[in-house]
Residue, then its C-alpha position, 0 to 999 in steps of 0.5 A: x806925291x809921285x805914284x809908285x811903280x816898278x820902273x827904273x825910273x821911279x827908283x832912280x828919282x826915290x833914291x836920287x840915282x844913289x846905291x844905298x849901300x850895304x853896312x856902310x855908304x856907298x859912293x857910287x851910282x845905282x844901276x840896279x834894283x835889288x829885292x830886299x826880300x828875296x823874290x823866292x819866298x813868295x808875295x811877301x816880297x812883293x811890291x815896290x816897298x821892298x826894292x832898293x837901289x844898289x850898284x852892280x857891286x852892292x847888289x852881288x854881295x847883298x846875293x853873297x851875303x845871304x838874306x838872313x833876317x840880320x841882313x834884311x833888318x840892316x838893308x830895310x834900315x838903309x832903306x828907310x835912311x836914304x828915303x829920309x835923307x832925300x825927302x821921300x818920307x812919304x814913301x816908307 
């Protein structure tokens, strides 16, 4: 198991360069690391558990949409589907 860290490079191997996307399949390259839970409300939001990887694109309208407890349900699920998609269940 590779050791989690906060490095770009470990989140473009944990999500294989991909952008997870928001509502639906995103097709392009991730670029960004993007907080599910915003870093405003504290430690509760730290940790590399709550990072994702989205293009610049995803990642400004997860900022648009708002961090509603709907929106972060939805990006933790896809979350959780790109990790199994790519074998790194060992880091749910």
């Amino acid at each position: 198991m590779r050791e989690p860290n906060d490095s770009i490079e470990f989140f473009v191997w944990l999500f294989n360069g991909r952008c997870v996307g928001l509502n639906k399949t995103c097709w392009n390259q991730g670029t960004d690391r993007s907080h599910i839970i915003p870093k405003s409300r504290g430690s509760i939001a730290s940790g590399w558990k709550n990072i994702v990887f989205h293009c610049p694109e995803c990642h400004s309208e997860y900022h648009r949409m708002g961090a509603s407890e709907n929106n972060i349900e939805m990006l933790q699920a896809r979350r959780e589907k790109y990790l199994v998609m790519f074998g790194r269940e060992d880091y749910l």
